[in-house]
DSSP file (Angstrom, degrees, kcal/mol; ACC not computed):
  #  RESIDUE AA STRUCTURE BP1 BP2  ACC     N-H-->O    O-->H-N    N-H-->O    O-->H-N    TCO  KAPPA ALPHA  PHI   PSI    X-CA   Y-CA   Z-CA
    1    1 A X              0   0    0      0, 0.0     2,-0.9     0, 0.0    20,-0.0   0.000 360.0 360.0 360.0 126.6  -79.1   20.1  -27.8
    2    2 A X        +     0   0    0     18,-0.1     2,-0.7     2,-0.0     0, 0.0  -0.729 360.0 157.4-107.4 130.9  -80.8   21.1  -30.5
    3    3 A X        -     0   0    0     -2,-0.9     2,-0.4    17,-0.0    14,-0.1  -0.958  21.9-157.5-132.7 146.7  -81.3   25.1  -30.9
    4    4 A X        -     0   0    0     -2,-0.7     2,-0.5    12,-0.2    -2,-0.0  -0.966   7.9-146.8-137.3 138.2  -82.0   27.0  -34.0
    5    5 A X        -     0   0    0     -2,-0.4     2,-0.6    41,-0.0     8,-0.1  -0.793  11.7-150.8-116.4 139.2  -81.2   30.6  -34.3
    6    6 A X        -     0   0    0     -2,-0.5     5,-0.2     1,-0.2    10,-0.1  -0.932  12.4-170.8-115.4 130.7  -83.6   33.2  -36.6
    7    7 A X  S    S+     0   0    0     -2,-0.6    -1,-0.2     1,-0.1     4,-0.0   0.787  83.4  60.0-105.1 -14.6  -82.3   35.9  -38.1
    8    8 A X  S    S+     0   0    0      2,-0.1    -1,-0.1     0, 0.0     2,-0.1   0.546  87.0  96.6 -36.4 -20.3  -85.7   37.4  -39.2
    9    9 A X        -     0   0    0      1,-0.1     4,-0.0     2,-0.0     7,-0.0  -0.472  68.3-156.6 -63.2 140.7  -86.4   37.4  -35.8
   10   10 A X        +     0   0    0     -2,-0.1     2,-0.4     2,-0.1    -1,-0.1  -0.421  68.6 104.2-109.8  69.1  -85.7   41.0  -34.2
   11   11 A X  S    S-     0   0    0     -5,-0.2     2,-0.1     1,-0.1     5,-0.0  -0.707  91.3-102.2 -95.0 151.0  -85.3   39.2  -30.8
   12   12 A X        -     0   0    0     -2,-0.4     4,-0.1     1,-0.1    -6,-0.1  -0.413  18.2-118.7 -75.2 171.3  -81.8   39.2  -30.3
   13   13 A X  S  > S+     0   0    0      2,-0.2     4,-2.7     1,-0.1     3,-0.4   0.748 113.4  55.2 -93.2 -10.9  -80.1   36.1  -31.0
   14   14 A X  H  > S+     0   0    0      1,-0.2     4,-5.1     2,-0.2     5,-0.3   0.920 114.8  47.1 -63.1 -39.8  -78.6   35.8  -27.1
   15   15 A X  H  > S+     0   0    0      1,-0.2     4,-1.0     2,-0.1    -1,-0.2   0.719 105.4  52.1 -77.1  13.6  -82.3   36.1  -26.2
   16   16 A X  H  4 S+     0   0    0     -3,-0.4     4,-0.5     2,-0.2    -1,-0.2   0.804 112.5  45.8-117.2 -37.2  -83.4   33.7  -28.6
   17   17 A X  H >X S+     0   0    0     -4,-2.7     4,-2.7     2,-0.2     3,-1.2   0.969 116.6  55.9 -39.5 -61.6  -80.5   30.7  -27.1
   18   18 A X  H 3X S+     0   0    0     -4,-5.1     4,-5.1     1,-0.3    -2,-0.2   0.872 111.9  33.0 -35.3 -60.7  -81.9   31.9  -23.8
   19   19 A X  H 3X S+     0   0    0     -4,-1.0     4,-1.0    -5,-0.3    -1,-0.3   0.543 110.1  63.7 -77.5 -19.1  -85.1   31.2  -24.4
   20   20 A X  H <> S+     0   0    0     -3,-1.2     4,-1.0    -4,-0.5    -1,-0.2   0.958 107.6  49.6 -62.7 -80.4  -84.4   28.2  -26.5
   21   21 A X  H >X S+     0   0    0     -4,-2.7     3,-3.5     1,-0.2     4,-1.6   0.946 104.9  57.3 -24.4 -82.6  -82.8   26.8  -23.1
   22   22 A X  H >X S+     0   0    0     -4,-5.1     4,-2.7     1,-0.3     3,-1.7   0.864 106.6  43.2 -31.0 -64.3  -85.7   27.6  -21.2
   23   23 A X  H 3< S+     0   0    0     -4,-1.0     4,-0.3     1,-0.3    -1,-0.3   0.696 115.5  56.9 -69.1   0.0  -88.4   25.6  -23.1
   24   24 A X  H <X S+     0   0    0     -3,-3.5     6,-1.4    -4,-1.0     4,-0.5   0.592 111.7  35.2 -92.2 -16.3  -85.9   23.0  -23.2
   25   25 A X  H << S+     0   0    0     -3,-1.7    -2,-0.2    -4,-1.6    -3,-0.1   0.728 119.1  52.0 -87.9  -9.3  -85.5   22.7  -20.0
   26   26 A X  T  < S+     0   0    0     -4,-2.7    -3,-0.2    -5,-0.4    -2,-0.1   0.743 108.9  55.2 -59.7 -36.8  -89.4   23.5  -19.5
   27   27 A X  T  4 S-     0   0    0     -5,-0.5    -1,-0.2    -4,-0.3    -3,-0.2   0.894 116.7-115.3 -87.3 -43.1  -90.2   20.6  -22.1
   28   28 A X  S  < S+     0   0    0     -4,-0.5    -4,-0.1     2,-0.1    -1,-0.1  -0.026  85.9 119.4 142.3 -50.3  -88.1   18.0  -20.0
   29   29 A X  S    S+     0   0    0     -6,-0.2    -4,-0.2     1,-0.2     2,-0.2   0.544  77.1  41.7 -58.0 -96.4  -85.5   17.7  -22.8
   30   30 A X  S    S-     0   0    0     -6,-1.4    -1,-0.2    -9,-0.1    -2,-0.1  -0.252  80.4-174.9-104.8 113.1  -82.8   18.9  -20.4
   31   31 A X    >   -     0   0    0      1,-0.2     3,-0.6    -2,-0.2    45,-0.2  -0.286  38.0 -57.3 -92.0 176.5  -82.8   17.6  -16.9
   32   32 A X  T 3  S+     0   0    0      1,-0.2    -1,-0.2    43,-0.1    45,-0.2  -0.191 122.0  10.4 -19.2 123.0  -80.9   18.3  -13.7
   33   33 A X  T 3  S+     0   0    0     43,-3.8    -1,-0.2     1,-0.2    44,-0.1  -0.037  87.6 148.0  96.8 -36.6  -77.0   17.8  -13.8
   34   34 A X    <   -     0   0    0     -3,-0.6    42,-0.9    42,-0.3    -1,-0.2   0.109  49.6-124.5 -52.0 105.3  -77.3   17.5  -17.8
   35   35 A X  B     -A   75   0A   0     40,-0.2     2,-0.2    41,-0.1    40,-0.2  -0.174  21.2-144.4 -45.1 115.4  -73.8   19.1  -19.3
   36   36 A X        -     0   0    0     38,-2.4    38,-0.4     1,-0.1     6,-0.1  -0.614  25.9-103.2 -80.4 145.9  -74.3   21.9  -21.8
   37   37 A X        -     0   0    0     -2,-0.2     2,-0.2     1,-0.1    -1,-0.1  -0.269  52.1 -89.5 -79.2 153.8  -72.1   22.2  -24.5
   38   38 A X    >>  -     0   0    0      1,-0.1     3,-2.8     3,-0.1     4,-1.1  -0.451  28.8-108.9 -62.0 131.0  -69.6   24.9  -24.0
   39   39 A X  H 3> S+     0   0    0      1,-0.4     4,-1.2     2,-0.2     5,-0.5   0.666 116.0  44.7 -54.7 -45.4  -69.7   27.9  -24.9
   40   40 A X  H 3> S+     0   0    0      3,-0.2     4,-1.6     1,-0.1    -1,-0.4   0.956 117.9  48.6 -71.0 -30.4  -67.3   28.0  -27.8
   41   41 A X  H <> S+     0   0    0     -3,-2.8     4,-1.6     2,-0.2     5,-0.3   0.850 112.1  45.6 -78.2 -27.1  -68.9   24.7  -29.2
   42   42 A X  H  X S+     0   0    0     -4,-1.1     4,-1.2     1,-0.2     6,-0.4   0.933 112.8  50.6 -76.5 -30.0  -72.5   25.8  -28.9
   43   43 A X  H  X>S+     0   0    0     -4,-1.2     4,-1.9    -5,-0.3     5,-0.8   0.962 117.1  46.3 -76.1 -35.1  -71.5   29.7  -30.7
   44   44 A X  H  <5S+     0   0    0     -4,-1.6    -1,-0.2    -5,-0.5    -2,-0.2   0.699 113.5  46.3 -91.5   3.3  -69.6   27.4  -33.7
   45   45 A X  H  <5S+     0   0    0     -4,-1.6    -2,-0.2    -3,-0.1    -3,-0.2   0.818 121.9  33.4 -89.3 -83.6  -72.4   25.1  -34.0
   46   46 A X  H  <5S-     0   0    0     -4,-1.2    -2,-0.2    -5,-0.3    -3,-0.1   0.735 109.3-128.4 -29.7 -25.3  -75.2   28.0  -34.1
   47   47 A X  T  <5 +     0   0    0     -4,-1.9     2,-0.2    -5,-0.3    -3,-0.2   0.800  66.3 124.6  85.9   0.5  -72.5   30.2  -36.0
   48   48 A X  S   <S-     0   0    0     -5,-0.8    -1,-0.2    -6,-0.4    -3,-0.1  -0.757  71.8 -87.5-129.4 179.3  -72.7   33.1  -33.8
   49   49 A X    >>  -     0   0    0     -2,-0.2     3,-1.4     1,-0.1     4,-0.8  -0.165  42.8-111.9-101.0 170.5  -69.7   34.7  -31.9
   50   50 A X  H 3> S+     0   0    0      1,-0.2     4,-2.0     2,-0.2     3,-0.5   0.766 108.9  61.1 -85.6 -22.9  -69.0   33.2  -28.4
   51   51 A X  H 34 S+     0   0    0      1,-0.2    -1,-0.2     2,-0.2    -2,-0.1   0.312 100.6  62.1 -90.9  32.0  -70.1   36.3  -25.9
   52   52 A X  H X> S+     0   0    0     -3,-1.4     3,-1.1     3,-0.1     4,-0.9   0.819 104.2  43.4 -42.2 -60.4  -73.4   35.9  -27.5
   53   53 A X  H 3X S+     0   0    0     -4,-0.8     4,-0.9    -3,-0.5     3,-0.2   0.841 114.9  54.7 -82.4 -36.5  -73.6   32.4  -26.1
   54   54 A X  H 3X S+     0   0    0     -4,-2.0     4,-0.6     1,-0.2    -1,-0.4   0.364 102.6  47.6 -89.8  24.8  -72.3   33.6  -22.8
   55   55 A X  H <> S+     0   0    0     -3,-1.1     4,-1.2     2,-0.1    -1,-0.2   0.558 107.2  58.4-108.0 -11.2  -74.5   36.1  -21.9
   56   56 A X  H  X S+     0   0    0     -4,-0.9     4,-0.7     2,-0.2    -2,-0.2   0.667 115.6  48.2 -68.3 -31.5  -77.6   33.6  -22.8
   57   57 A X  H  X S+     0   0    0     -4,-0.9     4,-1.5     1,-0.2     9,-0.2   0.908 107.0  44.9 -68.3 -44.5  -75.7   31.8  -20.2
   58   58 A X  H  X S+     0   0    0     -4,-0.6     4,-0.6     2,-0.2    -2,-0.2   0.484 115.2  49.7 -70.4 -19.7  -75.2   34.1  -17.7
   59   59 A X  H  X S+     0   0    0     -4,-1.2     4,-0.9     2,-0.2     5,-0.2   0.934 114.2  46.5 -73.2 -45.9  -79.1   35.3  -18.0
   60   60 A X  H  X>S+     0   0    0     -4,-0.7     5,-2.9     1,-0.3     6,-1.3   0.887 114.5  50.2 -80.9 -50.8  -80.2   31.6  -17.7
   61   61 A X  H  <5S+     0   0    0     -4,-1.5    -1,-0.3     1,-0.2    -2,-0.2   0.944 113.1  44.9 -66.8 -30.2  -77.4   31.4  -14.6
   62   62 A X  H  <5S+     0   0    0     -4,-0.6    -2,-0.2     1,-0.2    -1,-0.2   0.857 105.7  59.5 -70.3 -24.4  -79.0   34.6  -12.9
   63   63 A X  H  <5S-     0   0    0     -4,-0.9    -1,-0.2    -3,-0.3    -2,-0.2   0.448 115.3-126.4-102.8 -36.7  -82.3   33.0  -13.6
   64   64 A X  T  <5S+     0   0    0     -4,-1.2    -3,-0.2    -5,-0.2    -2,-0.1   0.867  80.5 119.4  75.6  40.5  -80.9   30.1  -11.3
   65   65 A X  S   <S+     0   0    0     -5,-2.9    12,-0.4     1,-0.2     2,-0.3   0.754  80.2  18.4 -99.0 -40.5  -81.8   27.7  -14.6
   66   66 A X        -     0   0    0     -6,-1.3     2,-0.5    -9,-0.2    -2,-0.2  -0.863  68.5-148.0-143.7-176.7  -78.3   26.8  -14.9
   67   67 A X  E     -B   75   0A   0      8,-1.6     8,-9.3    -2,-0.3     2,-0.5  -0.932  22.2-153.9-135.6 133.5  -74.8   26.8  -12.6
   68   68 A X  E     -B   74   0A   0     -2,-0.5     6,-0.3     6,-0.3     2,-0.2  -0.966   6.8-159.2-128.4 150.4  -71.4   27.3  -14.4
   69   69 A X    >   -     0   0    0      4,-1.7     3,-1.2    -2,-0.5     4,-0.3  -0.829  22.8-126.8-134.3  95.5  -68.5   26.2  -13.3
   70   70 A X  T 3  S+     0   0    0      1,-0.3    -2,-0.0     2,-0.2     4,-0.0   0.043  95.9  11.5 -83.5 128.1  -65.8   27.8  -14.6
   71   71 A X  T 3  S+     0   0    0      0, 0.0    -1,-0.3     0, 0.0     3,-0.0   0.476 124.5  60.1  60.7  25.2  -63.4   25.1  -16.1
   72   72 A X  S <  S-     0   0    0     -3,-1.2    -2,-0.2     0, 0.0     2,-0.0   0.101 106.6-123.6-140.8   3.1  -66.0   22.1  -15.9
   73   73 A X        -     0   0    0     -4,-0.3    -4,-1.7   -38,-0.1     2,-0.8  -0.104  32.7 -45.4  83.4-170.6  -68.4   23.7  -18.0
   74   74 A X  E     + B   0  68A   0    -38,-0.4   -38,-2.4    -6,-0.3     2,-0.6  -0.570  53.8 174.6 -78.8  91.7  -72.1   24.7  -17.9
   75   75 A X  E     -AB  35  67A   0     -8,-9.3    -8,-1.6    -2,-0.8     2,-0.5  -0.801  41.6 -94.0-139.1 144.0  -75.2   22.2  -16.4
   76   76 A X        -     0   0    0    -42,-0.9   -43,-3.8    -2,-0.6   -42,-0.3  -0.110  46.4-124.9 -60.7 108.4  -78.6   22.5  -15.8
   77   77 A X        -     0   0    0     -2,-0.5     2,-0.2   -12,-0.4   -43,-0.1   0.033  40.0 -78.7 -33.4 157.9  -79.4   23.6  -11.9
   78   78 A X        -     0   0    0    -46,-0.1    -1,-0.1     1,-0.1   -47,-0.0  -0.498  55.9-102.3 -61.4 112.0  -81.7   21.7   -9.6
   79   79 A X        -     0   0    0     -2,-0.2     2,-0.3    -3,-0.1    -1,-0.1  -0.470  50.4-178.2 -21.5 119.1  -85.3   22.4  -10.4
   80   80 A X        -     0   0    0    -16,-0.1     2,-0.6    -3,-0.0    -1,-0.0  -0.785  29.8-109.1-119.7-179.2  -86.5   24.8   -7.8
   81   81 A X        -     0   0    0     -2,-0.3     2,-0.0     1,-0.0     0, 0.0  -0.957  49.8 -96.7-107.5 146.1  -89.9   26.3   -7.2
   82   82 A X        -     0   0    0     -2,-0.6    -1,-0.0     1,-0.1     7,-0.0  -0.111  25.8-164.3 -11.6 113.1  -89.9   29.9   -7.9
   83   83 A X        +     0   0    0      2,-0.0     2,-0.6    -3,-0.0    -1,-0.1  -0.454  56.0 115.2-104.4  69.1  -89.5   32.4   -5.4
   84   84 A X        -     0   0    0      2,-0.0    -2,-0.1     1,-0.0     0, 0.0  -0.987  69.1-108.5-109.0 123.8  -90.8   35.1   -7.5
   85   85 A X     >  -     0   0    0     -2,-0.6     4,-1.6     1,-0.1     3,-0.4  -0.050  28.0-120.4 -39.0 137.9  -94.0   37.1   -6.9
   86   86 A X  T  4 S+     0   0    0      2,-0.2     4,-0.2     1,-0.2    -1,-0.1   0.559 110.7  61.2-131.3  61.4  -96.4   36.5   -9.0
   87   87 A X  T  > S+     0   0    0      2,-0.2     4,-0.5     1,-0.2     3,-0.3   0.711 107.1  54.6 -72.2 -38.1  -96.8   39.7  -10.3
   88   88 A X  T >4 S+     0   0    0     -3,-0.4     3,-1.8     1,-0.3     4,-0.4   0.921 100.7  51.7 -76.9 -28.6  -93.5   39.0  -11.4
   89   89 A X  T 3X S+     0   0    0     -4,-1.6     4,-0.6     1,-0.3    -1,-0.3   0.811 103.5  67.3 -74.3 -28.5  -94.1   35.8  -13.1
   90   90 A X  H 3> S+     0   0    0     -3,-0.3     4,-1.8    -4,-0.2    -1,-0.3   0.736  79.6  78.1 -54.3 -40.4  -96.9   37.9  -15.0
   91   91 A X  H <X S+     0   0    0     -3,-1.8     4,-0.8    -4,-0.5    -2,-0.2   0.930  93.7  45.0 -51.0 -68.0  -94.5   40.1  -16.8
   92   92 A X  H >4 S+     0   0    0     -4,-0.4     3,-3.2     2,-0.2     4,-0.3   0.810 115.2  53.3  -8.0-101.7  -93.5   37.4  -19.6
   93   93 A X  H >X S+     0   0    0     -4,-0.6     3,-3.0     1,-0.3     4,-1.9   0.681 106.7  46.9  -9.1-102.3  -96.8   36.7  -19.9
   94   94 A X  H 3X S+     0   0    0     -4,-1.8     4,-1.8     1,-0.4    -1,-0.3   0.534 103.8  60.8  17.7 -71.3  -98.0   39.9  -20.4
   95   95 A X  H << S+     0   0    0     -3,-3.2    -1,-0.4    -4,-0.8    -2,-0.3   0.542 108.1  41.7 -76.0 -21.5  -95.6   40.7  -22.7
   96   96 A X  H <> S+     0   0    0     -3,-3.0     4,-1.0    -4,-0.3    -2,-0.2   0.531 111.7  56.8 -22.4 -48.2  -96.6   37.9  -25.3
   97   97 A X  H >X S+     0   0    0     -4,-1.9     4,-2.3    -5,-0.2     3,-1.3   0.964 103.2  50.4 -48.6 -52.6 -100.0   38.5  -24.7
   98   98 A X  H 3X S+     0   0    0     -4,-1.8     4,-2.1    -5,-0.5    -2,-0.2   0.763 112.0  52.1 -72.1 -26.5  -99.5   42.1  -25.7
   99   99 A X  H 3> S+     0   0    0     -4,-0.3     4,-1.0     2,-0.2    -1,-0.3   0.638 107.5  48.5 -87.6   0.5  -97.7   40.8  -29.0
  100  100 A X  H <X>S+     0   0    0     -3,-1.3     5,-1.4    -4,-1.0     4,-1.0   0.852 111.7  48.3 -95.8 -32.9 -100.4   38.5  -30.0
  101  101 A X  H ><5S+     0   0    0     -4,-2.3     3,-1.5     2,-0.2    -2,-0.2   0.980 114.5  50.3 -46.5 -47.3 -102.8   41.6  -29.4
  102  102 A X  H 3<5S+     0   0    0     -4,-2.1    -2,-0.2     1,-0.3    -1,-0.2   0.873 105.7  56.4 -40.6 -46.6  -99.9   43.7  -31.8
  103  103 A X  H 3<5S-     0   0    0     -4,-1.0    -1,-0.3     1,-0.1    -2,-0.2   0.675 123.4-110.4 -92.7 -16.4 -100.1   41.0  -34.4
  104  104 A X  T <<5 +     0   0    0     -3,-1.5     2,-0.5    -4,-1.0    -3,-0.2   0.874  63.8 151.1 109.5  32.5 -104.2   41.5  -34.7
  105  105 A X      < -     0   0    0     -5,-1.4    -1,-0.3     1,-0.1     5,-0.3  -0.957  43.6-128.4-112.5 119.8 -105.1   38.5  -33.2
  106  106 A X     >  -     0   0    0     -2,-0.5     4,-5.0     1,-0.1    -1,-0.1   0.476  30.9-102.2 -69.7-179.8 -108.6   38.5  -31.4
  107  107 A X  H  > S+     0   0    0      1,-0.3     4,-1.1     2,-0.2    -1,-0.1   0.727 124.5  58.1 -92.6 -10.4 -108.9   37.1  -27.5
  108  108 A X  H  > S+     0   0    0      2,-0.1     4,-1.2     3,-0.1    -1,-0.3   0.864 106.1  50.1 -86.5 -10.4 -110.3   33.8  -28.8
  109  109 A X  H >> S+     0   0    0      1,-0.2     3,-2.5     2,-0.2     4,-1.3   0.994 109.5  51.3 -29.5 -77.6 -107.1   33.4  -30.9
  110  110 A X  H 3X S+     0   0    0     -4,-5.0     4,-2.7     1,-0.3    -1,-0.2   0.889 110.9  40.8 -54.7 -41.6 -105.2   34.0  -28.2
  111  111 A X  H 3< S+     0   0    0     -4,-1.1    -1,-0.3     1,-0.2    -2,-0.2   0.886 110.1  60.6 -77.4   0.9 -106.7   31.5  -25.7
  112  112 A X  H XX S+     0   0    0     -3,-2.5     4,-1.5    -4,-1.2     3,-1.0   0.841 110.5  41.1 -73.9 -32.4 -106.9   29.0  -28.4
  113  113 A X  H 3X S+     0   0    0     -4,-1.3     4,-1.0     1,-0.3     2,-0.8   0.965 117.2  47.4 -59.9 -75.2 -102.8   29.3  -28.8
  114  114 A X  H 3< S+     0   0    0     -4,-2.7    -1,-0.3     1,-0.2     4,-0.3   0.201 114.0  50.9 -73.0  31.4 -102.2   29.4  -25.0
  115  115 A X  H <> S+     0   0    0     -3,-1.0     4,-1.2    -2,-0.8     5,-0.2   0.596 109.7  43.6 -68.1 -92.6 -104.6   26.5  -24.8
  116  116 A X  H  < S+     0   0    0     -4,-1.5     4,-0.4     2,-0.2    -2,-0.2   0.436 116.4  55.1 -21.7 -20.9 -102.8   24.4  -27.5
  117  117 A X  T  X>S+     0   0    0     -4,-1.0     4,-2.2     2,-0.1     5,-0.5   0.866 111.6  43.0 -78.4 -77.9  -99.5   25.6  -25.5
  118  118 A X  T  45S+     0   0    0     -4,-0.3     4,-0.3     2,-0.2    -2,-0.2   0.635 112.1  48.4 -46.0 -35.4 -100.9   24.3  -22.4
  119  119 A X  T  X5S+     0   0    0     -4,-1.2     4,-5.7     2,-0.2    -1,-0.2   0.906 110.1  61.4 -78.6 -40.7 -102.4   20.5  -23.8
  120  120 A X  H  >5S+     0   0    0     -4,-0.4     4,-1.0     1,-0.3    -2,-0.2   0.864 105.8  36.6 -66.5 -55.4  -99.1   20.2  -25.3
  121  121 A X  H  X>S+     0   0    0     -4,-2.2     4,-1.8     2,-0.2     6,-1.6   0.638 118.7  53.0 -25.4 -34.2  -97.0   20.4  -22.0
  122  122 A X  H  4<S+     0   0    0     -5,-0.5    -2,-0.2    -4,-0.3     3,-0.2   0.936 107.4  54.0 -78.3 -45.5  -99.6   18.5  -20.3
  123  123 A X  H  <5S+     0   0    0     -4,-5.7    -2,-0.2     1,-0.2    -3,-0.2   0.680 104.8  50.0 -17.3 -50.4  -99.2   16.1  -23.1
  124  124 A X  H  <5S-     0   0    0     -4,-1.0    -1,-0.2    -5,-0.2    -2,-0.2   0.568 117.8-107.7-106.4 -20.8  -95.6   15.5  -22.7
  125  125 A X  T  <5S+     0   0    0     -4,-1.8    -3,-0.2    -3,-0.2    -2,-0.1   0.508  82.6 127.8 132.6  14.8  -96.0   14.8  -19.0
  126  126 A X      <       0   0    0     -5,-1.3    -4,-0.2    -6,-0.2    -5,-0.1   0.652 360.0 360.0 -96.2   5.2  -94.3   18.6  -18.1
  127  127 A X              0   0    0     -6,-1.6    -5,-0.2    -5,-0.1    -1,-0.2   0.095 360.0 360.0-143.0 360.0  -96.8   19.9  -15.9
């Protein structure tokens, strides 16, 4: 699994695994069933301390992305569709939107990005 952790970021680095996960399972790369490496191997590969890695787990398990099983490890959950509002599904959004505004980038910027976002997923055969 390949994840890469920034420490220039000020995302934290749990949300930054999290969110690592997601687009890897988003992208395809990580399918139903797929074993994740454990939480003590994934914090000494990344370097960072091991209840980092499990609370990036435990968001991603609340999230219903992935199912631990405590002494069999960690594995990506059953695709499901959403039962989320989708006002809720709008927050994320939102909030990205609202950082591309922060960062001084005009509304054809932006839809050129979430365009380029979008061909690229279509690309790769994930939506």
């Amino acid at each position: 699994m390949l994840l890469t952790i920034d420490t220039a970021d000020s995302k934290p680095i749990y949300q930054q695994i999290a969110d690592g996960v997601r687009l890897l399972i988003a992208a395809g790369d990580l399918k139903a069933g797929v074993l994740l490496p454990s939480v003590r191997q994934l914090a000494n590969d990344l370097g960072v301390n091991l209840n980092t890695v499990a609370i990036a787990y435990r968001e991603l398990q609340d999230e219903g992305l992935l199912a631990i099983r405590p002494g069999s490890g960690c594995v990506v959950a059953a695709r499901k569709v959403s039962e989320a509002k989708p006002a809720e599904l709008r927050k994320p959004l939102r909030s990205a939107l609202a950082q591309f505004v922060l960062a001084g980038l005009n509304a054809k910027q932006i839809r050129s990005i979430v365009d380029q976002e979008l061909r690229n997923l279509v690309k790769e055969g994930r939506i």
